[in-house]
C-alpha positions as CSV (number, residue, x, y, z in Angstrom):
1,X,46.5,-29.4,-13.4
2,X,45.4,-30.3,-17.3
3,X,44.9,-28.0,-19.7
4,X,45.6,-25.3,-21.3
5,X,46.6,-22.0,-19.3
6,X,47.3,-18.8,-20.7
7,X,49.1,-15.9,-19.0
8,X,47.0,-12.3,-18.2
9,X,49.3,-10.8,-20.4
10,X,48.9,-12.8,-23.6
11,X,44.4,-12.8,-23.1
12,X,44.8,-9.0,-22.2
13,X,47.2,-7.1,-24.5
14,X,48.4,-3.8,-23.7
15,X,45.4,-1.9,-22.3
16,X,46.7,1.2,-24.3
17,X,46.6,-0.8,-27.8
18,X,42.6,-1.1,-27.1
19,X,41.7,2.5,-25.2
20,X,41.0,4.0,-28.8
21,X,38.6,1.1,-30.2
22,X,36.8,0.8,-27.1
23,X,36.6,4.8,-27.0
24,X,35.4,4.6,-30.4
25,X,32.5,1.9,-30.0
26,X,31.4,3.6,-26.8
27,X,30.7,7.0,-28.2
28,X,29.2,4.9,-31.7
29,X,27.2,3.4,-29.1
30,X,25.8,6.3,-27.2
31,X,24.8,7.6,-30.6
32,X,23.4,4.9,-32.0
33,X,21.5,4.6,-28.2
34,X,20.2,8.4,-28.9
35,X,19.4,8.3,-32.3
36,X,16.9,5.0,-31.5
37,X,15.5,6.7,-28.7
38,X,14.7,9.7,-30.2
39,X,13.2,8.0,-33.5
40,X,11.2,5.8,-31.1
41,X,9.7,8.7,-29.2
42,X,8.6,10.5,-32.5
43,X,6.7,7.1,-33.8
44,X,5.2,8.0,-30.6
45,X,4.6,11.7,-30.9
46,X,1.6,13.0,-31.3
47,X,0.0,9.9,-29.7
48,X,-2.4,10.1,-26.0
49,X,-1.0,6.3,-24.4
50,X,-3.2,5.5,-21.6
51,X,-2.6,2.4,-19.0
52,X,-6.0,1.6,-18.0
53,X,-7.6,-1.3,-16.2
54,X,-10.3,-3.4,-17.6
55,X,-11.3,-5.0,-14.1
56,X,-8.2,-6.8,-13.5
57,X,-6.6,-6.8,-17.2
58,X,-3.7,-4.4,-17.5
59,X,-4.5,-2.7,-21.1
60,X,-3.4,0.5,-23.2
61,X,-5.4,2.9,-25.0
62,X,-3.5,4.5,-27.6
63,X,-5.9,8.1,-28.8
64,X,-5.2,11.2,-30.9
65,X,-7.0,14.3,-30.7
66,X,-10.7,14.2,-32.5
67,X,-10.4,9.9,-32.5
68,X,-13.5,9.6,-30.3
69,X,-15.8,9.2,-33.5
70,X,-13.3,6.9,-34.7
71,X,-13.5,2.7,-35.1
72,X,-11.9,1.0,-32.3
73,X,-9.4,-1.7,-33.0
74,X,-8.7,-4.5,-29.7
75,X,-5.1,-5.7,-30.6
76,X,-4.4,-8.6,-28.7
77,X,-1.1,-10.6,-28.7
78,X,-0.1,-14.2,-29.4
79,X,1.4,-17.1,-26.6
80,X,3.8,-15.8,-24.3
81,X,3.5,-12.4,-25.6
82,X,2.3,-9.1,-24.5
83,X,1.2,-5.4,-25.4
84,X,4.3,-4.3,-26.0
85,X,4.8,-6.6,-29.0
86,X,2.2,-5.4,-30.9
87,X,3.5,-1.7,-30.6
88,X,4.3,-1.0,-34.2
89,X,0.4,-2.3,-35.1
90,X,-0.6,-0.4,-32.3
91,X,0.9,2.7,-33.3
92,X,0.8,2.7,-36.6
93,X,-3.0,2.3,-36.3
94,X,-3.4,5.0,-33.5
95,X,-1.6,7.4,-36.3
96,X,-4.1,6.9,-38.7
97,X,-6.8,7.8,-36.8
98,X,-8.3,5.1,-35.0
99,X,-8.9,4.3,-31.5
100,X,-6.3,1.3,-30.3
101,X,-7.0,-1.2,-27.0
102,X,-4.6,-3.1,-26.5
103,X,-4.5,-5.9,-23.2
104,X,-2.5,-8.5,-21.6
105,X,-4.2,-11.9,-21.9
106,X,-4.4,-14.0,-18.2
107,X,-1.0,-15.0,-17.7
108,X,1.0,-13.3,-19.5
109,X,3.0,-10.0,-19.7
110,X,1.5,-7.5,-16.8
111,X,-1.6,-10.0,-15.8
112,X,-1.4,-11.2,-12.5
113,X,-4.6,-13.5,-13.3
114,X,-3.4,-16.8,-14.0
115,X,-4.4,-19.2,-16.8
116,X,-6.5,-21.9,-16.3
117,X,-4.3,-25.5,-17.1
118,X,-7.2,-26.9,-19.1
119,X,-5.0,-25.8,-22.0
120,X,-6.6,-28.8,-24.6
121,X,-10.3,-28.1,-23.6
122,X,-12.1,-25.2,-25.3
123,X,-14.1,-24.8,-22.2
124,X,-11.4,-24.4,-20.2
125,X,-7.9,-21.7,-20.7
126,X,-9.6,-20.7,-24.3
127,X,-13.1,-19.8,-22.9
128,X,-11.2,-18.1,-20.1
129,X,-9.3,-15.9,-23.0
130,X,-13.0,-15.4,-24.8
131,X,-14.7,-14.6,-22.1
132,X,-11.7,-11.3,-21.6
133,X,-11.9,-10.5,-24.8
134,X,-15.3,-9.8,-25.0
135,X,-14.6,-7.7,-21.3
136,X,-12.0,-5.5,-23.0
137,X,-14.1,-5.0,-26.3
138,X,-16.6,-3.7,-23.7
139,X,-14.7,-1.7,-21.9
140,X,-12.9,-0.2,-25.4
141,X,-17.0,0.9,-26.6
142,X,-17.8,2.4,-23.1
143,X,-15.0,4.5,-23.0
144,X,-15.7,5.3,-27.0
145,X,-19.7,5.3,-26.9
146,X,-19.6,7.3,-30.6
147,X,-16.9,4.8,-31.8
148,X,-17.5,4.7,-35.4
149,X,-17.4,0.8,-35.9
150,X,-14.7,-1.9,-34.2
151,X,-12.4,-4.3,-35.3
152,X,-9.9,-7.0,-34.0
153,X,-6.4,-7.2,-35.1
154,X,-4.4,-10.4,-33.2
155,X,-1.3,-12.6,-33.4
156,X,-0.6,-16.2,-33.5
157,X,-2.6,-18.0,-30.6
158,X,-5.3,-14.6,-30.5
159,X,-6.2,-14.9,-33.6
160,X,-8.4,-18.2,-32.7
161,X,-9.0,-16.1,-29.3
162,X,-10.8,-13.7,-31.2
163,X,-12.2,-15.6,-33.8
164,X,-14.5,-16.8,-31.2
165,X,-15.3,-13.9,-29.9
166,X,-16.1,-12.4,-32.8
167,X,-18.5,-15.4,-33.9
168,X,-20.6,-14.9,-30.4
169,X,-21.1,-10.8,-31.4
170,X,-22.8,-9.0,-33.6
171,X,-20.6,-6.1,-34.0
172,X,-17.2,-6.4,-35.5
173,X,-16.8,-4.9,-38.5
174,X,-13.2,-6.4,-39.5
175,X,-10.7,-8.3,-38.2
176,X,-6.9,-9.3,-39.7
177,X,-5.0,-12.6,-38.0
178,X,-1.2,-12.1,-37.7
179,X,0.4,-15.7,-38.3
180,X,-3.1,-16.5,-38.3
181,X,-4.6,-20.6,-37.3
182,X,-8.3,-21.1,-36.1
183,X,-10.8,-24.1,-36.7
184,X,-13.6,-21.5,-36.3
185,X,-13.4,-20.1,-39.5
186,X,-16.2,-21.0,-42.4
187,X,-17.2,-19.6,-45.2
188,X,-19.8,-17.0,-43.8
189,X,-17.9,-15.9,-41.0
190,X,-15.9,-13.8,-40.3
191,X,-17.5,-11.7,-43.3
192,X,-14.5,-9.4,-43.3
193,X,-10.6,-10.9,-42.6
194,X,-7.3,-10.0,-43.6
195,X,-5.1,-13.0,-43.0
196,X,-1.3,-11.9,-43.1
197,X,1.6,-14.2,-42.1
198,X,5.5,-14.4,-42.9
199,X,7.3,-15.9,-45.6
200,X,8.9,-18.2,-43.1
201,X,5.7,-19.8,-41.9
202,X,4.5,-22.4,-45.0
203,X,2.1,-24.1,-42.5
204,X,0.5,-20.8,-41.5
205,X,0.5,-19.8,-45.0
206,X,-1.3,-22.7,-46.3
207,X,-4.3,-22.1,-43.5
208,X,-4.9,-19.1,-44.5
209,X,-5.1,-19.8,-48.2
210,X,-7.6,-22.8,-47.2
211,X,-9.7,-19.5,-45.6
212,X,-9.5,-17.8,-48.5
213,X,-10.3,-20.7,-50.7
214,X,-13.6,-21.3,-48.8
215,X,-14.8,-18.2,-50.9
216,X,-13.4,-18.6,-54.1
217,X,-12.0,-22.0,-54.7
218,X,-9.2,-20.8,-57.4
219,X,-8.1,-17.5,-55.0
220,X,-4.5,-17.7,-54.6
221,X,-2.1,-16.0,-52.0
222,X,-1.8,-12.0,-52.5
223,X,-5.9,-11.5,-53.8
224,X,-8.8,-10.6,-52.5
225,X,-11.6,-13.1,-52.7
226,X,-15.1,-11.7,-52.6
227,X,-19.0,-13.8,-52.1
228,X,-21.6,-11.7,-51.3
229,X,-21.0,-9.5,-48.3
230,X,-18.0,-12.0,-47.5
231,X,-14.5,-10.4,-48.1
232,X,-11.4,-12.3,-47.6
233,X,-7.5,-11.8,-48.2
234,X,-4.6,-13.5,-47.7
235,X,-0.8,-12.0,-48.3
236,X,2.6,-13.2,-47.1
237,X,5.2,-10.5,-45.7
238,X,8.7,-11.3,-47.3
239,X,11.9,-12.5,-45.2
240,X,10.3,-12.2,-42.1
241,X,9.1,-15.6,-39.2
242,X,7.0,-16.0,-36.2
243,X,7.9,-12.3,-34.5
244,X,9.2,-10.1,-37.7
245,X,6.0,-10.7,-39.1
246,X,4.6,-8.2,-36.5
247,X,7.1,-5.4,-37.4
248,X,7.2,-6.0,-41.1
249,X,6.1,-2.9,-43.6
250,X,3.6,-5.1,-45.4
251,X,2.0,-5.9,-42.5
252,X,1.5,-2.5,-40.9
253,X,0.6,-1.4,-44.7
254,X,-1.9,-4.4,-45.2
255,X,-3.2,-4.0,-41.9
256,X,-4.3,-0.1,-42.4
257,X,-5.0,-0.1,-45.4
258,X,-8.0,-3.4,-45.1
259,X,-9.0,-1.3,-42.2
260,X,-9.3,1.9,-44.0
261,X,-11.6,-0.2,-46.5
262,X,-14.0,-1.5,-44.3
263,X,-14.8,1.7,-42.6
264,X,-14.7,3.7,-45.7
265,X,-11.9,5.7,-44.4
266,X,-8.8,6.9,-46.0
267,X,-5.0,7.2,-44.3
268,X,-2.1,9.1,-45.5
269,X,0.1,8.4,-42.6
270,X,3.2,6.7,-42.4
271,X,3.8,3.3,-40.7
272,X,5.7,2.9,-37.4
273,X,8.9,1.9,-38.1
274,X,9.4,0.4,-34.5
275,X,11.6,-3.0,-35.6
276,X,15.0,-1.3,-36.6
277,X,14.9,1.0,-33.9
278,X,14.4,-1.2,-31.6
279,X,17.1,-3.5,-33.0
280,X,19.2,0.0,-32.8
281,X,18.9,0.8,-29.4
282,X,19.2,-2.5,-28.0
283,X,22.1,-3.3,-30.1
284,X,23.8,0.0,-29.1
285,X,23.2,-1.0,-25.4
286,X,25.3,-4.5,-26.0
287,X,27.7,-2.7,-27.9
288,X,28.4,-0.1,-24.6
289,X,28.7,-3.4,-22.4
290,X,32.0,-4.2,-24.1
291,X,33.7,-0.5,-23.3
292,X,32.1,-0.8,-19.9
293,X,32.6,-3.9,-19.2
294,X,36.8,-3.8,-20.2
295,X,37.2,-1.2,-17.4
296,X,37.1,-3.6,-15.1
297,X,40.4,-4.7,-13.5
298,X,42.0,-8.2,-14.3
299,X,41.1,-10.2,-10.9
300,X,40.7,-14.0,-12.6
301,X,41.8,-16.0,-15.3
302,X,40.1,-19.4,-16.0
303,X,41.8,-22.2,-17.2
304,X,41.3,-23.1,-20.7
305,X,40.1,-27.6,-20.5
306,X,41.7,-29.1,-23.2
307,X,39.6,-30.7,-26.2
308,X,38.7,-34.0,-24.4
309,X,37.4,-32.2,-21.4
310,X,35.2,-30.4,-23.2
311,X,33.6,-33.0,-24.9
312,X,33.6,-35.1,-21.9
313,X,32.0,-32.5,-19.8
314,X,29.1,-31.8,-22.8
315,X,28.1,-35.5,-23.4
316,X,27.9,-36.9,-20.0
317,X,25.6,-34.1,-18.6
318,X,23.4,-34.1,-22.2
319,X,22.7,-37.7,-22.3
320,X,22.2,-37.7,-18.5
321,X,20.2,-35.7,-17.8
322,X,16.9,-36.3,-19.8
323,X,17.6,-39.6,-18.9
324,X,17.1,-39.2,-15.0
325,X,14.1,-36.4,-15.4
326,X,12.1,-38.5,-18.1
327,X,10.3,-40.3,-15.2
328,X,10.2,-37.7,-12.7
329,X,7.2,-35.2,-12.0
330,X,8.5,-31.8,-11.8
331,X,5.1,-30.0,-12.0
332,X,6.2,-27.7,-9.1
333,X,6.2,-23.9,-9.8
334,X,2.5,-22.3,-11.6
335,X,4.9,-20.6,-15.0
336,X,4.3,-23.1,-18.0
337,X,7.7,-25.8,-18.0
338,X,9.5,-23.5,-15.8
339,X,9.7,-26.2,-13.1
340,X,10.9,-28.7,-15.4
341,X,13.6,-26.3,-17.1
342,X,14.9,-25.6,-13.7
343,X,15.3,-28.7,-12.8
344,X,17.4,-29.4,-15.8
345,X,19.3,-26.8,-15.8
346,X,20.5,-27.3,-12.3
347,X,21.6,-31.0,-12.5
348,X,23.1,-30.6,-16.0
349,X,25.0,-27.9,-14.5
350,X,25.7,-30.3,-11.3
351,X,27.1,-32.6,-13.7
352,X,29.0,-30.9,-15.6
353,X,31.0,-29.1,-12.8
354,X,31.6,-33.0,-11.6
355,X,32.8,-33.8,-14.9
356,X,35.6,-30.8,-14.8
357,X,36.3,-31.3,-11.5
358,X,36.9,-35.2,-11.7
359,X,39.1,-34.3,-15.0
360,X,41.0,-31.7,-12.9
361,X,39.4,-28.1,-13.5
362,X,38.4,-26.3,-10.9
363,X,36.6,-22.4,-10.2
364,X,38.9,-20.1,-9.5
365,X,37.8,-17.6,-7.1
366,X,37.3,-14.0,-8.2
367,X,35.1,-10.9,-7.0
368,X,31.4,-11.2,-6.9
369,X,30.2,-7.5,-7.6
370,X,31.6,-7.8,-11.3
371,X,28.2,-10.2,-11.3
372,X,26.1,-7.3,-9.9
373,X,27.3,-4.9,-12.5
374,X,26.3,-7.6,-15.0
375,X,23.0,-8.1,-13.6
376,X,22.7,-4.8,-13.8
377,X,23.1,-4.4,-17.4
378,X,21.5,-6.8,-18.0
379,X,18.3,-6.5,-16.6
380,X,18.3,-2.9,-15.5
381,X,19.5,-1.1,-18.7
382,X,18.7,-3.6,-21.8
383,X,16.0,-5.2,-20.0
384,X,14.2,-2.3,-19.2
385,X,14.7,-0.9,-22.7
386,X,13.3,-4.0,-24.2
387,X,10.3,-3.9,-21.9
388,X,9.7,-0.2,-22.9
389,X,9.5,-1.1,-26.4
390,X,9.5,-4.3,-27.7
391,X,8.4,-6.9,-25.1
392,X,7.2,-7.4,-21.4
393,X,10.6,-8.2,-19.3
394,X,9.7,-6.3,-15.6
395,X,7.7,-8.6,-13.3
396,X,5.1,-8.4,-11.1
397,X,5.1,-9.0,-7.9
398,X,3.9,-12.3,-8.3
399,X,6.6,-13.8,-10.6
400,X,9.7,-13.0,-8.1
401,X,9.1,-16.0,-6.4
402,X,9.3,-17.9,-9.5
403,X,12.8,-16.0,-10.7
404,X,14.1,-16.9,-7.0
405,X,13.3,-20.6,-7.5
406,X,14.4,-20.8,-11.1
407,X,17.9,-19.3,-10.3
408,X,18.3,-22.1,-8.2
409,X,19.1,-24.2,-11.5
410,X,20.1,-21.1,-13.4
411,X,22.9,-20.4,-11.1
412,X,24.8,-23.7,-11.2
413,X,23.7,-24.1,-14.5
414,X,25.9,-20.9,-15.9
415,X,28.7,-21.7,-13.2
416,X,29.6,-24.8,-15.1
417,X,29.2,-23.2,-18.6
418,X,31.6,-20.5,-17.7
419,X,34.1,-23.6,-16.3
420,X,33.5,-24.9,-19.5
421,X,33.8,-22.1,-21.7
422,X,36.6,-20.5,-19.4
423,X,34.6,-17.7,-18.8
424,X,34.7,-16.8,-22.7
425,X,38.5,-17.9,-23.1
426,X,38.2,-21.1,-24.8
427,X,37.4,-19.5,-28.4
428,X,34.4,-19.7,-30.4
429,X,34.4,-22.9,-32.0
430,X,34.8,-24.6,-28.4
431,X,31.9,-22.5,-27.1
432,X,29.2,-23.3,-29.7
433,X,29.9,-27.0,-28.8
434,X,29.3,-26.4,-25.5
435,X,26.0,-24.2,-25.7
436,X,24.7,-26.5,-28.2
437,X,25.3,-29.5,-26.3
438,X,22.6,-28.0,-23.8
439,X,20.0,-27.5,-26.4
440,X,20.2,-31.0,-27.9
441,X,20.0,-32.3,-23.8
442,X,16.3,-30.2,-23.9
443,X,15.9,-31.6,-27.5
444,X,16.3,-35.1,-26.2
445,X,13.9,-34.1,-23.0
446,X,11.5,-33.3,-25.5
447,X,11.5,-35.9,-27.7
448,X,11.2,-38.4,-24.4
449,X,8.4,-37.0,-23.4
450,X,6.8,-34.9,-26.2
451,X,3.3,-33.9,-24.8
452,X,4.3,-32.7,-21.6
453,X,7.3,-31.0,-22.7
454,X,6.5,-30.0,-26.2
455,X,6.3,-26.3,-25.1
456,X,9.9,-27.0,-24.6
457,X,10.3,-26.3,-27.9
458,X,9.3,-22.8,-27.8
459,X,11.8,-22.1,-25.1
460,X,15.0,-23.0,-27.5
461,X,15.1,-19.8,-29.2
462,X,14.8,-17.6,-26.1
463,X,17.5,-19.5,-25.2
464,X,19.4,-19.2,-28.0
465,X,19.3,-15.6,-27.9
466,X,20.5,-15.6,-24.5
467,X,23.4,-17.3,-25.4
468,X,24.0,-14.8,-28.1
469,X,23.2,-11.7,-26.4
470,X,23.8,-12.7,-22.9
471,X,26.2,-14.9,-23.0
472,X,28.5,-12.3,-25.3
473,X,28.2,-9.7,-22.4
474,X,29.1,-12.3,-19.8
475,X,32.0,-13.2,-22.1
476,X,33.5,-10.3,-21.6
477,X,32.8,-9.9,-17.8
478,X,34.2,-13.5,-17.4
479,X,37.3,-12.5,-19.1
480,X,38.2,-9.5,-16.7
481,X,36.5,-11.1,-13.6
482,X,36.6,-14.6,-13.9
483,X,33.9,-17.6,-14.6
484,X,32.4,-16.9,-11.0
485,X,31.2,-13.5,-11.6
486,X,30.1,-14.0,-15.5
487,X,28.2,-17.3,-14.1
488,X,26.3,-15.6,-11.2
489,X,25.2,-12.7,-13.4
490,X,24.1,-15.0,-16.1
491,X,22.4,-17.2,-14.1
492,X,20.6,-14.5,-12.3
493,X,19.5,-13.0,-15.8
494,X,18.8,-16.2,-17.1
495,X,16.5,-17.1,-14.3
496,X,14.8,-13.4,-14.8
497,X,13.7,-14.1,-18.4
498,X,12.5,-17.6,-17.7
499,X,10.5,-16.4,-15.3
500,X,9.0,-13.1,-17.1
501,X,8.9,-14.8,-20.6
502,X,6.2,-17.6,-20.1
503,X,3.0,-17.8,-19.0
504,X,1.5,-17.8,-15.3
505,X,-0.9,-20.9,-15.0
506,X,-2.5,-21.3,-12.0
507,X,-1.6,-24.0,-9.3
C-alpha cells in the first residue's frame, strides 16, 4: 500500500521514558480536579438551590436564609442555552441577598416542550417564549408573596424575550440585557435597564448605545443617562465575546450593583467566580484522559496517507457534498439543523472513506471497548461536569432518539477523519487541514442556502471546540487503539452534543 507507515516502536517510545510525565500530569490533574470542585462548591455555600416546576418548565430557585422579603430576579438564558449558563449571575445575585428564578425556555436545556417553528413571526415561537415568561415571573411572586420588588436579568435572544414581557406588566422594577438586541425598546420604556455586552461584540455594542442615546443624545458607552424617572446604562466588559460576557467580573459587578440601586439596597458580597473554575476542572478532566488513556495496550497502528491523499480525500468530499444536499429537503428530525448536519456529516464521511480507499488506505481493525472507555469520558465524566456547572449536556428522554439518529452520520463521519488523521498520527499541521476542510464544506452549505441553514453558523464553534477538546482525547485513544475505536467514540460523543446542544422544535 501508499504511504507513509511507521513502526509501534518509533510512535510509542519506551513506555518507561513516559511513566513519570504521565504520573506527574495525573496527580496535577486530580489536584487541579479537587481544587475546582471544592472552590465551585463554596460559590455555592451558603446558598438553598431548589429544582422546581413551573407547570411544565424545569426552573431553579436559588434562596438564602431571611431572602423572602427580598426582590426577585427571573434570569433567563439566550438561544441554545440553559440555566446552567447563567450560574455565576445566578449566584452571585442569590449571595447578595435576593431571590433568583432561573428556567429553561421551550426547547432548550431540561424543557421537554418544544418550540414552535414560526421562528420569524412574533406571534409565533417569541409569543410562545412571552407567554412563559410571564408563567415563571408568576410562579417566582407566588412562591415570594412579600418579595420586595422584581427584576429581569437575560442573555442574548432573552433579552428581547423579556423586553416584551416586561412592556405588557406593570411590575418590574429593573431589568439588565446581557449581549443585549430588542426592537421593543423606546425611550419610556423600560424605565430602568442596564445594558452590558462584551468587548468582542461591536454590533451589540452599538444597540445598546442607540438605547442609551434615546435619553440623552450625547451619552456615550460607560455612563449613565438619566430623563425623568427613565434611567439607562450601557458598559462593555473587556476581552470577553458572546459566552465570557456571562462570566466576566464587570458583568456580575454591574449587574449587582444597578440592582442594589434600584431597590435601594446595598451588597458587600463578593462575585462568583464560576468561569476559571470551571475552565479548571474541566481542563483537569482532559488533562487525566492523557494518563488514562496511555494505559491502554498498543492493539493498532494506522497508516500515515501521504500529502496528496490528504488533500485529495479533504477536497473531494468538501466541494461535494454541499453540492448534492443544496437541493435536497432534509427537514427530518424536530432539533433545529440537526437533520441537515447529519446528513452531511454522513456522506462527507462516505466520501472521504471512498476517497482513501480508492487511493489505497484502508481501516485497520482494532478493539472496540477502547471506544466505550472514550465515550465514557467523554460524556460520563467531562460531560457530566460540564452539565453540573456550566451548561446543559444530559438529555431527556426525548432527545435520545435524536442522538441515535444523528450518530448515524456522526459515526462514519469520525471513522473517515480518524483514516485521515491516522487516528492522531499524521501530525498537527496535517490534522488542522483536515478538520478545517469540514468547516469550510458547512461554510459552503451555508452560503448555498443561507436562510435555511444560517443557524449553521452557530454550530461552527461547538464544533470547533469538539475538535479541540474531543478530538485531542480521541487522539490519543486512536494512537493506542487504532482509528476504529477513536472514530466510534467520537462519533458517539459528537452525536451526543449535537443532539443536547440545540433546540427541540416541534414536528
Amino acid at each position: 500500500m501508499s504511504g507513509e507507515t511507521s513502526t509501534a516502536q518509533r510512535i510509542h517510545p519506551a513506555e518507561r521514558r513516559w511513566f513519570g510525565a504521565r504520573l506527574f500530569v495525573a496527580i496535577v490533574a486530580v489536584i487541579g480536579i479537587g481544587v475546582a470542585l471544592t472552590m465551585l462548591w463554596r460559590e455555592s455555600a451558603g446558598i438553598e438551590t431548589s429544582e422546581i416546576s413551573v407547570g411544565i418548565t424545569p426552573a431553579t430557585l436559588y434562596t438564602t436564609p431571611g431572602a423572602e422579603t427580598a426582590p426577585l430576579v427571573v434570569v433567563a438564558h439566550g438561544f441554545a442555552g440553559s440555566r446552567q449558563f447563567m450560574q455565576a449571575i445566578s449566584l452571585t445575585l442569590a449571595r447578595s441577598g435576593y431571590s433568583v428564578l432561573a428556567f429553561d425556555f421551550a426547547g432548550h436545556g431540561r424543557n421537554t416542550v418544544p418550540l414552535l417553528r414560526d421562528i420569524a413571526s412574533i406571534d409565533g415561537t417569541t409569543r410562545q417564549l412571552v407567554n412563559e415568561t410571564h408563567r415563571a415571573i408568576d410562579a417566582g411572586l407566588t412562591r415570594h408573596p412579600q418579595a420586595g420588588g422584581l427584576a429581569l436579568v437575560g442573555h442574548s435572544m432573552a433579552t428581547d424575550v423579556l423586553m416584551r414581557a416586561l412592556v405588557e406588566r406593570e411590575d418590574v422594577r429593573a431589568m439588565v440585557g446581557i449581549s443585549m438586541f430588542s426592537q421593543v425598546v423606546t425611550a419610556m420604556k423600560p424605565e430602568r435597564l442596564l445594558m452590558i455586552s462584551g468587548q468582542w461584540e461591536p454590533g451589540l455594542r452599538s444597540a445598546s448605545i442607540e438605547n442609551l442615546q434615546m435619553v440623552a443624545e450625547s451619552a456615550k458607552e460607560g455612563q449613565t443617562a438619566q430623563s425623568g424617572e427613565v434611567i439607562r446604562r450601557a458598559v462593555f466588559a473587556p476581552r470577553v465575546e458572546h459566552v465570557g460576557v456571562l462570566y466576566s467580573s464587570t458583568t456580575l459587578t454591574e449587574t449587582r450593583d444597578w440592582l442594589d440601586a434600584a431597590f435601594d439596597r446595598s451588597s458587600d458580597t463578593r462575585i462568583a467566580r464560576h468561569g476559571p473554575w470551571v475552565a479548571l476542572l474541566l481542563g483537569s478532566i482532559v488533562a487525566l484522559a492523557w494518563p488514562l488513556f496511555s494505559m491502554l495496550p498498543v492493539r493498532s497502528i494506522a497508516q500515515v496517507p501521504t500529502w496528496r491523499a490528504t488533500l485529495l480525500a479533504c477536497a473531494i468530499p468538501s466541494l461535494v457534498t454541499p453540492l448534492v444536499l443544496w437541493p435536497i429537503e432534509t427537514d427530518l428530525l424536530p432539533v433545529l439543523i440537526a437533520d441537515y448536519l447529519a446528513v452531511h456529516l454522513g456522506l462527507y464521511g462516505i466520501l472521504q472513506c471512498a476517497v482513501l480507499f480508492w487511493l489505497g488506505y484502508r481501516l485497520p481493525p482494532g478493539p472496540l471497548w477502547p471506544a466505550l472507555f472514550l465515550a465514557f469520558w467523554g460524556i460520563g465524566v467531562f460531560g457530566l461536569a460540564l452539565d453540573t456547572f456550566g451548561a446543559s449536556f444530559m438529555p431527556h428522554s426525548g432527545r435520545l432518539a435524536i442522538i441515535g439518529a444523528v450518530a448515524l452520520g456522526a459515526i462514519p463521519f469520525m471513522l473517515s477523519d480518524a483514516m485521515a488523521t491516522a487516528a492522531g498520527h499524521a501530525g498537527f499541521l496535517r490534522t488542522v487541514v483536515v478538520r478545517f476542510s469540514f468547516l469550510a464544506s458547512l461554510g459552503l452549505a451555508v452560503a448555498l442556502d443561507f436562510d435555511n441553514l444560517f443557524f449553521l453558523i452557530m454550530i461552527l464553534p461547538i464544533i470547533l471546540l469538539f475538535f479541540v477538546i474531543y478530538g485531542t482525547m480521541g487522539g490519543w485513544v486512536g494512537r493506542r487503539s487504532g482509528p476504529l475505536a477513536s472514530g466510534i467514540g467520537l462519533g458517539v460523543i459528537l452525536a451526543w452534543a449535537i443532539g443536547v446542544s440545540f433546540p427541540l422544535f416541534a414536528a
